[in-house]
N, CA, C and O of each residue as an XYZ file, in Angstrom:
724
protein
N     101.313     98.845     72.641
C     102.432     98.642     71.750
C     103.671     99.234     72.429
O     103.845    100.391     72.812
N     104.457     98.220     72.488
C     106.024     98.611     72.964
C     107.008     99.685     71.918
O     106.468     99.570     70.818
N     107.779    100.322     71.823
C     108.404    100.769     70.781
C     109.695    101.460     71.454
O     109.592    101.657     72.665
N     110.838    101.835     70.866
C     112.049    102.578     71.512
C     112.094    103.848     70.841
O     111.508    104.117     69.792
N     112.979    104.768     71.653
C     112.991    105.683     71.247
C     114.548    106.079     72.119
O     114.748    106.072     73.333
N     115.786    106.507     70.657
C     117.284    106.830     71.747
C     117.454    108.321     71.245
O     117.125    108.749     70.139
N     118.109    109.114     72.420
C     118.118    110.419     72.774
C     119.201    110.647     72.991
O     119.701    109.756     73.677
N     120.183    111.794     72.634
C     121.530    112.165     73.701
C     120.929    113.201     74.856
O     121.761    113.700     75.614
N     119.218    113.627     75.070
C     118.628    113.966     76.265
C     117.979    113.803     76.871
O     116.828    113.602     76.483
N     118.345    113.784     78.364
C     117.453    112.977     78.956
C     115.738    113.908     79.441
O     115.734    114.853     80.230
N     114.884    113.544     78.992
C     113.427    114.270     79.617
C     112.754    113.033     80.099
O     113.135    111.863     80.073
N     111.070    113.873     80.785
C     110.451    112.851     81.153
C     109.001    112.899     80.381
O     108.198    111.968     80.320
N     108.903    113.796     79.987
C     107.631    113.992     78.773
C     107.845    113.940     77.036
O     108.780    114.602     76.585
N     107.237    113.388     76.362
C     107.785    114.097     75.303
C     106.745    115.199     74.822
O     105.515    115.229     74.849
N     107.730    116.112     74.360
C     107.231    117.423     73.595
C     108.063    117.932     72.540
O     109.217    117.506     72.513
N     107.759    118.638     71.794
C     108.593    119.332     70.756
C     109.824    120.052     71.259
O     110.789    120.230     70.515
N     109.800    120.515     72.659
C     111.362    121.041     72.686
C     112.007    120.140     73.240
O     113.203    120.180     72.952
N     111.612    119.060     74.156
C     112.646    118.121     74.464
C     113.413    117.104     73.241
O     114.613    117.000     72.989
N     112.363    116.489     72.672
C     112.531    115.716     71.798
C     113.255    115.987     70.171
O     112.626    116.311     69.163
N     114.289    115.822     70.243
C     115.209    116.083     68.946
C     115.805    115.025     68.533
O     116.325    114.244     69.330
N     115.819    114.855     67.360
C     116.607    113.625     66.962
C     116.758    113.847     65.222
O     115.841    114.277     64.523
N     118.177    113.435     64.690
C     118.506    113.774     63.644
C     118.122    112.613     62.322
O     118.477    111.434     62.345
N     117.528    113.094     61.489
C     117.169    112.171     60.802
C     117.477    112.925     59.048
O     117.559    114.058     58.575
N     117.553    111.720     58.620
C     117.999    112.032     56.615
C     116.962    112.563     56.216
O     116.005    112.220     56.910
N     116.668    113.342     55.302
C     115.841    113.645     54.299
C     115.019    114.431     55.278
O     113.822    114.449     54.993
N     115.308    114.979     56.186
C     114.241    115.762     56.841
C     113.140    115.006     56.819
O     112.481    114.696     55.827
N     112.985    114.761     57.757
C     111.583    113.911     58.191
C     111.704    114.405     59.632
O     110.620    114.934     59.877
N     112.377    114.478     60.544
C     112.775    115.048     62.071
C     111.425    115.547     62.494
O     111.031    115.159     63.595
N     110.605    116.394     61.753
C     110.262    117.307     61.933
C     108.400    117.200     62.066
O     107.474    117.932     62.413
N     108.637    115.566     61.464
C     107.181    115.346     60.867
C     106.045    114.836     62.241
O     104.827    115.008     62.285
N     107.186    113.993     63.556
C     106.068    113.734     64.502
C     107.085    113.146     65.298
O     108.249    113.296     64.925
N     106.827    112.448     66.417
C     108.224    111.674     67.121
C     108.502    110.457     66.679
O     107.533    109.725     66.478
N     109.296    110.146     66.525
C     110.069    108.850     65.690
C     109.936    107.629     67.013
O     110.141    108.010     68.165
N     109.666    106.511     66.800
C     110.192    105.672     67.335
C     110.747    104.194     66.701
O     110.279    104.123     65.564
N     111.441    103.167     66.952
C     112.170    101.935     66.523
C     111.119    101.088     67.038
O     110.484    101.478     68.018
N     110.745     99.486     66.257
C     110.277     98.650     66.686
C     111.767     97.620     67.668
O     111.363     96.584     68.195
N     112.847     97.844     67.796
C     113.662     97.309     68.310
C     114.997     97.822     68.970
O     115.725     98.656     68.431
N     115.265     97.191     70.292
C     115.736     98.463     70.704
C     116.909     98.570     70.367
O     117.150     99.775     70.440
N     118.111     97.857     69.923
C     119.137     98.006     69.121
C     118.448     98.848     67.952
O     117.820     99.519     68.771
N     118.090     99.309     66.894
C     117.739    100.463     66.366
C     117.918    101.493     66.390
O     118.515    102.090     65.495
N     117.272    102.234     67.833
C     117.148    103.058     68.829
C     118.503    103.228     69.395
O     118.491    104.309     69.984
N     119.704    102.655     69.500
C     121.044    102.735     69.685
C     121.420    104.267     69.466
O     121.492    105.191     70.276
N     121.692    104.204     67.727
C     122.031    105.033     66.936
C     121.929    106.516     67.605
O     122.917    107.243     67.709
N     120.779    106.840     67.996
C     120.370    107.930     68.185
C     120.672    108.475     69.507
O     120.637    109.670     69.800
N     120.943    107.595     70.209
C     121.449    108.019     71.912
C     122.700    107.820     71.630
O     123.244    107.056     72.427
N     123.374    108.223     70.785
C     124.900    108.657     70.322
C     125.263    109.886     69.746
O     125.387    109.809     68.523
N     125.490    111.072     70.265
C     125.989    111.973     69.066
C     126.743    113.334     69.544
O     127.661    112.957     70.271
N     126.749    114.133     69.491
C     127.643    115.302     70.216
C     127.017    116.562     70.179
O     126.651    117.169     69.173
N     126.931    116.877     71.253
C     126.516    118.852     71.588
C     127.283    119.345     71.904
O     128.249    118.860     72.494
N     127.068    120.760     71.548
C     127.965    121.937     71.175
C     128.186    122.465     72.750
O     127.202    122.670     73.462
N     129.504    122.663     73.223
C     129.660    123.186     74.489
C     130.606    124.651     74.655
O     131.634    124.682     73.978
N     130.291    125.875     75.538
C     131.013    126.721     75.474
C     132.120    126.680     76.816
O     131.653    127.012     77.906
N     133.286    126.358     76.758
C     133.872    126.664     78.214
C     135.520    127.501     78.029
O     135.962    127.825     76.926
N     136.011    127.662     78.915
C     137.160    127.991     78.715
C     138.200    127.325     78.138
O     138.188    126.130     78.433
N     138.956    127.604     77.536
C     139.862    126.901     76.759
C     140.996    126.477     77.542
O     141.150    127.482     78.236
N     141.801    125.752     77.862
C     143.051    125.021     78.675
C     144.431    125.136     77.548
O     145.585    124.734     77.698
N     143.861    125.768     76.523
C     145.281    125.838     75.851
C     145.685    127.215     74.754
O     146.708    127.697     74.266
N     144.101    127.499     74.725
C     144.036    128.984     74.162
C     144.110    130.246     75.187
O     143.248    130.420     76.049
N     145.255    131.131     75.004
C     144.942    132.324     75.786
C     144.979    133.127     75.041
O     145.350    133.138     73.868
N     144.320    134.383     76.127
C     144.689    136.033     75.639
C     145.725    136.474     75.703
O     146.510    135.693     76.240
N     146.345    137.807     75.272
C     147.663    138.416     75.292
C     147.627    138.539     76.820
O     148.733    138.174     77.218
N     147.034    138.805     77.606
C     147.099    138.806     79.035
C     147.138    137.736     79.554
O     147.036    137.815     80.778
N     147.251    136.661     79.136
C     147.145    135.325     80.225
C     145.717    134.358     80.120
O     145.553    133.148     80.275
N     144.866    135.359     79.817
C     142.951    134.465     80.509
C     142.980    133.793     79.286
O     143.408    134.079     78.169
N     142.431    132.852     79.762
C     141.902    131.222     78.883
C     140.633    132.030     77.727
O     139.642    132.597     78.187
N     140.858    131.955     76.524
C     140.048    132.433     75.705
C     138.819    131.469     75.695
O     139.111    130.277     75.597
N     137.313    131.827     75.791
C     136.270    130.840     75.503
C     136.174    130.687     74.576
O     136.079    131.629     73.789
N     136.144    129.164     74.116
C     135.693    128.505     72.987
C     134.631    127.628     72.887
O     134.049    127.422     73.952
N     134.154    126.972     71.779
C     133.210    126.106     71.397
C     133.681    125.031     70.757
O     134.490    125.004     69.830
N     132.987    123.900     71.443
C     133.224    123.057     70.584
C     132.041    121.359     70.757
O     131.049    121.074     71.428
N     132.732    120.776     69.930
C     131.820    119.311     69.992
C     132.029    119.090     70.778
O     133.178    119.438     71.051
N     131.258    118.330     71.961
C     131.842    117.472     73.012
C     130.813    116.057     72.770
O     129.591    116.178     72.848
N     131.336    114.991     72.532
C     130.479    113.602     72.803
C     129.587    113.209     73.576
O     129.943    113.239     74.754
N     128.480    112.820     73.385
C     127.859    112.744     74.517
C     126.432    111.108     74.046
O     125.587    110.962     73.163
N     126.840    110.370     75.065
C     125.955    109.066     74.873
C     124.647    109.239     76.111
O     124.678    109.286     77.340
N     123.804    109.288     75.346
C     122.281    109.190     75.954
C     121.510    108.231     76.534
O     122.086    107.425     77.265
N     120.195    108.127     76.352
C     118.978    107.351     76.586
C     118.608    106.547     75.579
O     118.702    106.921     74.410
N     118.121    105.291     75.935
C     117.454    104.386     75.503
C     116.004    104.711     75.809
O     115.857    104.716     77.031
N     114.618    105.046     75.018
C     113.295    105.199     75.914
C     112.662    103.810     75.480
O     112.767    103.358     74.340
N     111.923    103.122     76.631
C     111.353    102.109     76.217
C     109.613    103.489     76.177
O     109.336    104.457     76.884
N     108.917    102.850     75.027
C     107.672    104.092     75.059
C     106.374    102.841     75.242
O     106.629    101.737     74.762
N     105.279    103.005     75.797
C     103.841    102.560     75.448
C     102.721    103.435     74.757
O     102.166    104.411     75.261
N     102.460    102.805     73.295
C     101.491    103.683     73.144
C     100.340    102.903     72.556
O     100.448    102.003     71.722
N      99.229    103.357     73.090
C      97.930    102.662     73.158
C      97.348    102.529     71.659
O      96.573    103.340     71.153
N      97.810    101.462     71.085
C      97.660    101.030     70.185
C      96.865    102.398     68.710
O      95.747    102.458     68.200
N      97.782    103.014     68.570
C      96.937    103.882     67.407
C      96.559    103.964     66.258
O      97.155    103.083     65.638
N      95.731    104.664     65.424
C      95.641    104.307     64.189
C      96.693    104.862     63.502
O      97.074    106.007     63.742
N      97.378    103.912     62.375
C      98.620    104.289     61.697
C      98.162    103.869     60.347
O      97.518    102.860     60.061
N      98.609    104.831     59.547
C      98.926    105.059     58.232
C     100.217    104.093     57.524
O     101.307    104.586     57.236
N      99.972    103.069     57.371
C     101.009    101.949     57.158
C     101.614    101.920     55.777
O     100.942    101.967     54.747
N     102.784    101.849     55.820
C     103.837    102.094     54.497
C     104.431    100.849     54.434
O     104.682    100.401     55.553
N     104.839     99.910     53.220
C     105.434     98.809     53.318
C     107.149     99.007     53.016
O     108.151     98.329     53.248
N     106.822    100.546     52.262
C     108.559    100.490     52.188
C     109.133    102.343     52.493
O     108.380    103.241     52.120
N     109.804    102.515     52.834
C     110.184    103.702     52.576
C     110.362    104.599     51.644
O     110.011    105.762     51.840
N     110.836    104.272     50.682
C     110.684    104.904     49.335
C     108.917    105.430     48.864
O     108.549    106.458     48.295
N     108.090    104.217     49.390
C     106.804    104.599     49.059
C     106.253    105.704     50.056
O     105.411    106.538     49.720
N     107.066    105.583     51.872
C     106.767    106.928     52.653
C     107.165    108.210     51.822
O     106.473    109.226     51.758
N     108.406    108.012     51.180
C     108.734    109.550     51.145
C     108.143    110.304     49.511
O     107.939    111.430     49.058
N     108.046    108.816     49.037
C     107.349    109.328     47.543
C     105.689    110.345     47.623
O     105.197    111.193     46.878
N     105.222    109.663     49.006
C     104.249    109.993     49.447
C     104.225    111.709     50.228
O     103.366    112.590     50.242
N     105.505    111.613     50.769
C     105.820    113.023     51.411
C     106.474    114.097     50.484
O     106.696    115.264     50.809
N     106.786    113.428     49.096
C     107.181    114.235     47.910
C     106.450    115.576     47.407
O     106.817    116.692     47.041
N     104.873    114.702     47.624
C     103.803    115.537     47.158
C     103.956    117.358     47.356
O     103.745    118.329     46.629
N     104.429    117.147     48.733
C     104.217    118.773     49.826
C     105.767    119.135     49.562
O     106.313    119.793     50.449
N     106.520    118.778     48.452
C     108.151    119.409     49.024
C     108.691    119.948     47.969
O     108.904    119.264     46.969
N     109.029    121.396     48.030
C     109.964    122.145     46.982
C     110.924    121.858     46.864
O     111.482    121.679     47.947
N     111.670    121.644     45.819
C     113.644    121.178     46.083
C     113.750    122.057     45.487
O     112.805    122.730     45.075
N     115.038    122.298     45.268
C     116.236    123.511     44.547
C     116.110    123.224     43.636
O     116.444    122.039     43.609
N     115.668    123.673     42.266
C     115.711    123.074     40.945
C     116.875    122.942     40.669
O     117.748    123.764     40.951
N     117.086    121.626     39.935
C     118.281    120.902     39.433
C     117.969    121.043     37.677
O     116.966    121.600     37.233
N     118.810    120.554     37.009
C     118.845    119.962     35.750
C     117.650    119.301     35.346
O     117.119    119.384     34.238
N     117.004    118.185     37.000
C     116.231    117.368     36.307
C     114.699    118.230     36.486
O     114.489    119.118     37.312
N     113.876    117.782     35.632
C     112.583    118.291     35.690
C     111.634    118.737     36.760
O     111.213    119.850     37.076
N     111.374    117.216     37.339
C     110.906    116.875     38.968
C     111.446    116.704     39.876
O     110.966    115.848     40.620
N     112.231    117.136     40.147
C     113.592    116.370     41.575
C     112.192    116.051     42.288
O     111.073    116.559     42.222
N     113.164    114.203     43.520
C     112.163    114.115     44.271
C     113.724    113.618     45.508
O     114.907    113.416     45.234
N     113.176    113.589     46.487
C     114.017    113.440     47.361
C     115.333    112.169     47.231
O     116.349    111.972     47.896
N     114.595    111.320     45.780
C     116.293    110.147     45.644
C     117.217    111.442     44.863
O     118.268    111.000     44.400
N     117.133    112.081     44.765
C     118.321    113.277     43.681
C     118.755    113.742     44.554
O     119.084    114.825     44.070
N     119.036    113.776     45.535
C     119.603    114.281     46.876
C     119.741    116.093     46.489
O     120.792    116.702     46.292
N     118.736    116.494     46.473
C     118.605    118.294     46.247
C     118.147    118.341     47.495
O     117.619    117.482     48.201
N     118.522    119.878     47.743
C     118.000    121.208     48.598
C     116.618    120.421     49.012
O     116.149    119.891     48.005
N     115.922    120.209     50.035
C     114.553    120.826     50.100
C     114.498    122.303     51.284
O     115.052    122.640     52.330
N     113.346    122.910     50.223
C     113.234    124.457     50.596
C     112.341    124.288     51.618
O     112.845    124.633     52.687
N     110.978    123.811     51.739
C     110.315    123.782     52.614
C     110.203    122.860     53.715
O     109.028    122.749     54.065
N     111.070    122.106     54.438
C     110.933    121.365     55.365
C     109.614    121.660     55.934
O     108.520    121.280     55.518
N     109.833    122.254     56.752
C     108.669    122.419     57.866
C     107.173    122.209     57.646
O     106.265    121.698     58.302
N     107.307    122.955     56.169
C     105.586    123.192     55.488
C     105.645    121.841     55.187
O     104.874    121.048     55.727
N     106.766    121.378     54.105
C     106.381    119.827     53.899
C     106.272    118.807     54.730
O     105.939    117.789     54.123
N     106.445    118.617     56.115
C     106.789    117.848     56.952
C     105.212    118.266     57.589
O     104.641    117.262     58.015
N     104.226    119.825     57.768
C     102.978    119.425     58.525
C     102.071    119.323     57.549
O     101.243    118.465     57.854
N     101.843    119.843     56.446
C     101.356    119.747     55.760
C     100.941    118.080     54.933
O     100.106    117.888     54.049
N     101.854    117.072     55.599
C     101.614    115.145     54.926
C     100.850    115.194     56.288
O      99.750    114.643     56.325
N     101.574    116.111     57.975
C     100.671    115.570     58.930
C      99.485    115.553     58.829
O      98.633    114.667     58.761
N      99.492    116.926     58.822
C      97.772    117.074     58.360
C      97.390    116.721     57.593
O      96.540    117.595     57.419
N      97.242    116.027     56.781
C      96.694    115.391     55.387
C      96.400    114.175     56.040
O      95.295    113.759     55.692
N      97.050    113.352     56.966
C      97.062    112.017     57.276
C      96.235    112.023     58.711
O      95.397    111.153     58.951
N      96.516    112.973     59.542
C      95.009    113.406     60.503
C      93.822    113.365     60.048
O      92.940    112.800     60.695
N      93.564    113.980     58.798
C      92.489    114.381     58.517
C      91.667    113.164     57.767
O      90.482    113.196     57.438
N      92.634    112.045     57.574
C      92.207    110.992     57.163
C      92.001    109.695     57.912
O      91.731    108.542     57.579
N      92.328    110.588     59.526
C      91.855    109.697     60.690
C      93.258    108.744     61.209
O      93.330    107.590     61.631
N      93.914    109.405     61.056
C      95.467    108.514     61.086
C      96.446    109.693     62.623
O      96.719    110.892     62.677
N      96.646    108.658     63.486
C      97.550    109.189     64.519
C      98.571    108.742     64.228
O      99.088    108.177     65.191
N      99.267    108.702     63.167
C     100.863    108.632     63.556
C     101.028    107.772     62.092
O     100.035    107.765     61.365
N     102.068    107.155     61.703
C     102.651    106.285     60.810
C     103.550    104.839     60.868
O     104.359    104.748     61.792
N     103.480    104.166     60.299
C     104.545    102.959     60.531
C     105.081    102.829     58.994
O     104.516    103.162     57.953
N     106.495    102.170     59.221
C     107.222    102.491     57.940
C     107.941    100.850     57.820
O     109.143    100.901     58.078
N     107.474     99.518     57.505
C     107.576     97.999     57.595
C     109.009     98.424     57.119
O     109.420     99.246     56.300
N     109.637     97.473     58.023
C     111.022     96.834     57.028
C     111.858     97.539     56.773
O     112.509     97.234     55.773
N     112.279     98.888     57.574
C     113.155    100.034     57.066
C     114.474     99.251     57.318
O     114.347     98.337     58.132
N     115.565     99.401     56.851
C     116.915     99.503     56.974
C     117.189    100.627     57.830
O     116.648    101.674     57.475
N     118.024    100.677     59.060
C     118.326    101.746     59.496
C     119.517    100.976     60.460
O     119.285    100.036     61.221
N     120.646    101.519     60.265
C     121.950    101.825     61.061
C     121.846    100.263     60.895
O     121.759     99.615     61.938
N     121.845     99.606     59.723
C     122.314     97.958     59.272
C     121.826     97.358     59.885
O     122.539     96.443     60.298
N     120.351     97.350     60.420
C     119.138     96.651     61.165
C     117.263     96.990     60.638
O     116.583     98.015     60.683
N     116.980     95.651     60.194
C     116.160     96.101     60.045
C     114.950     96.154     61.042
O     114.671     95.215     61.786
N     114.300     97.263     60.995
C     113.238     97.460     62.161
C     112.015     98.123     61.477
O     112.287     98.801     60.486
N     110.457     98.022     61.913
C     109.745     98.822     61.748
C     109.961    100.603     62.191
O     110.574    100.791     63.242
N     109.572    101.609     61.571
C     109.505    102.688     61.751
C     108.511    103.280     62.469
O     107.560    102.519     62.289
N     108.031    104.432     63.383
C     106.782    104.539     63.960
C     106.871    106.043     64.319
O     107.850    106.489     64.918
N     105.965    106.711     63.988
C     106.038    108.112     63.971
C     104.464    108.539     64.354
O     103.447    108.483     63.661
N     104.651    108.953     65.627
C     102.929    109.417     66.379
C     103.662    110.960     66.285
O     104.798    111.433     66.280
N     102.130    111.458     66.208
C     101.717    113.071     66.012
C     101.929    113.984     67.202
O     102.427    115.088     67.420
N     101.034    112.561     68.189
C     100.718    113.904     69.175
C     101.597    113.524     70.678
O     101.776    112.427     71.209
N     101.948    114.597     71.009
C     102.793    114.660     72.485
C     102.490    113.782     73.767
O     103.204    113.458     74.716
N     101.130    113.508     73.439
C      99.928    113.243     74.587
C     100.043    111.747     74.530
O      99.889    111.089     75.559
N     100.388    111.000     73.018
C     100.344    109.613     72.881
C     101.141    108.887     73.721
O     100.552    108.279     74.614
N     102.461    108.786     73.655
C     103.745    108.144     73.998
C     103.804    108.083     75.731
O     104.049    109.136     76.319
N     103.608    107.023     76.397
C     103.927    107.302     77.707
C     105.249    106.533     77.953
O     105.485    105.501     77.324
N     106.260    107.119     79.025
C     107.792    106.694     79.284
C     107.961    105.447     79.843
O     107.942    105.535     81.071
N     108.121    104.304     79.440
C     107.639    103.084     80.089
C     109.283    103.086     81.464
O     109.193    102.983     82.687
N     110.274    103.203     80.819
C     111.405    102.921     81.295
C     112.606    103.956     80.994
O     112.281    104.159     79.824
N     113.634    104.682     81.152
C     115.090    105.369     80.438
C     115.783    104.239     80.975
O     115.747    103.620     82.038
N     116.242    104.188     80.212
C     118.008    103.236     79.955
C     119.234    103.769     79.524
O     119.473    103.658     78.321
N     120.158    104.386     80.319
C     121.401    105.518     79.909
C     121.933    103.862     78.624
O     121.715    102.692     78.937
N     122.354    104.142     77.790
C     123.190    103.442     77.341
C     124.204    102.645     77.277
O     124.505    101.526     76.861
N     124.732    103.719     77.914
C     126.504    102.687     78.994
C     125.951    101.492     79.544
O     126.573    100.454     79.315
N     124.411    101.402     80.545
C     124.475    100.661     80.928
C     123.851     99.333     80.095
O     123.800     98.241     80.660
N     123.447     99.484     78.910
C     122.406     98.419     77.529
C     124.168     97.933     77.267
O     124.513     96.756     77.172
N     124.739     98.642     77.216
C     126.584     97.871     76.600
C     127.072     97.456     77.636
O     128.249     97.814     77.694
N     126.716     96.776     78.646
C     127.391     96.323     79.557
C     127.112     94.485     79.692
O     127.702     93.832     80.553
């Protein structure tokens, strides 16, 4: 199975410290994400890291360039990934993924009774809630997830989320600049 995966870094393995990518509702956290298409995968090899350098317009009372921080832009990788066809835990819609990932997640109590992740509250436990569906879905013989038909960045694409580090091999990187050319 072909699948994409876009980065603003470039690695050649994936693992938990290379691999970051920002996602809604906290899900980031749950396994590595990939796009069934590689426009999808766009989105994500777009975004900005934090840089410390000298400043060119801030000084000290003495003259020296004060260090600052700031955003700097930065356009990434396209990953084309192969992964040997795994067993997935198949979702037809998203709402039914996260209703499903509801189960494991504390929110900030609101007004309403049950908050579930459409009330857009706090969640307190990311992390626990995010291994805690993994493991539940391992244990039911499932490497990873697919999420049919998501909407994402006004395209629709399948969703695909493997567990383990070991799955995903790097078929190809594609800097971006050069997919817009």
């Amino acid at each position: 199975m072909i699948v994409y995966h876009g980065s603003i870094k470039k690695f050649e393995h994936f693992n938990k410290e290379a691999v970051v990518q920002k996602w809604s509702n906290d899900i980031d956290t749950i396994g590595f994400w990939f796009t069934s298409d590689i426009h999808s995968a766009k989105p994500f090899a777009i975004g900005t890291e934090t840089v410390i350098e000298k400043s060119e317009t801030e000084f000290w009372d003495d003259g020296e360039p004060k260090i600052v921080q700031i955003e700097k832009p930065v356009r990434g990788f396209i990953y084309r990934v192969f992964i040997d066809e795994p067993t997935l835990k198949e979702y037809e819609s998203y709402d039914l993924f996260m209703s499903e990932r509801d189960i494991y997640c504390d929110y900030l109590e609101t007004k309403k009774r049950n908050p579930s992740w459409k009330d857009q509250v706090i969640l307190l436990n990311k992390e626990e809630a995010n291994a805690n569906l993994r493991k539940n879905l391992i244990k039911q013989g499932y490497e990873g997830l697919v999420i049919r038909n998501t909407t994402l960045h006004d395209k629709i694409t399948d969703l695909y989320c493997i567990f383990s580090e070991n799955a995903p091999y790097i078929a190809d990187v594609m800097p971006i600049d050069e997919l817009e050319q």
